[in-house]
C-alpha positions as CSV (number, residue, x, y, z in Angstrom):
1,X,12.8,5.4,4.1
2,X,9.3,5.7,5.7
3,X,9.2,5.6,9.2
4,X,6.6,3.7,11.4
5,X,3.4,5.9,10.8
6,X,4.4,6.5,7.3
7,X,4.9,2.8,6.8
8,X,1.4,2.1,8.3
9,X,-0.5,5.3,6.3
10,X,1.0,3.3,3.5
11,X,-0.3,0.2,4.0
12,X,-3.9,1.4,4.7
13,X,-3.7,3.8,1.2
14,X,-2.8,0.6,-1.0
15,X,-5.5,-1.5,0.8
16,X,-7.9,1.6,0.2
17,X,-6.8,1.2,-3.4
18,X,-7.3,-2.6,-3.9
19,X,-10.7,-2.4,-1.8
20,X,-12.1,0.7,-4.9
21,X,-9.8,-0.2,-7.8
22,X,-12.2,-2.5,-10.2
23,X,-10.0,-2.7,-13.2
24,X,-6.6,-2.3,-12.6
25,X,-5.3,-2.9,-9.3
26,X,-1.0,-3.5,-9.6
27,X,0.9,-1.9,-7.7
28,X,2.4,0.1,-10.7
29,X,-0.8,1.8,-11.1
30,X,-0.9,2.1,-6.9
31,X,2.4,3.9,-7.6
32,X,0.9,6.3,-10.0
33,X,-1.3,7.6,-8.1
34,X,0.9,8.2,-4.7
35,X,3.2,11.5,-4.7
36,X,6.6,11.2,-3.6
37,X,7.1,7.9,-4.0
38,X,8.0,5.1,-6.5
39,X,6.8,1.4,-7.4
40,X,10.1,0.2,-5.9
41,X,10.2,2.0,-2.7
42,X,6.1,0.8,-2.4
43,X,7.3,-3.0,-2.8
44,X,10.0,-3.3,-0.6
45,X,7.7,-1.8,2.5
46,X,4.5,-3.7,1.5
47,X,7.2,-7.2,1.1
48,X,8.5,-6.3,4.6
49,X,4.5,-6.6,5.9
50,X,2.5,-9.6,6.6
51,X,-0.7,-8.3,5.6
52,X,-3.8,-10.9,7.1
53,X,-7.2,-11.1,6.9
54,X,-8.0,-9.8,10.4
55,X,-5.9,-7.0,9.6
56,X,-8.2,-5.6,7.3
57,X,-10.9,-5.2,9.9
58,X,-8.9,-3.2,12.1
59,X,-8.1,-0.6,9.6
């Protein structure tokens, strides 16, 4: 499992990725593109966020 600061590096990688992806943006490609870990293990952290709008402007 990914602990706090792994959980957060996480989070601001996949919005990095939605914010420059212009084509296709799942988060199978996401997983892809991410060493170490899989599409599964990326839902299950980014399902235990509530990601917000003003969320984004703090990262």
């Amino acid at each position: 499992m990914l602990g706090e600061i792994g959980r957060q590096n996480l989070i601001l990688q996949y919005c990095q990725y939605l914010l420059s992806s212009q084509i296709n943006y799942t988060l199978t490609n996401f997983a892809e593109h991410v060493e170490g870990i899989n599409h599964d293990a990326i839902n299950r952290q980014l399902g235990k966020e509530k990601l917000r709008l003003k969320s984004f402007g703090r990262m």
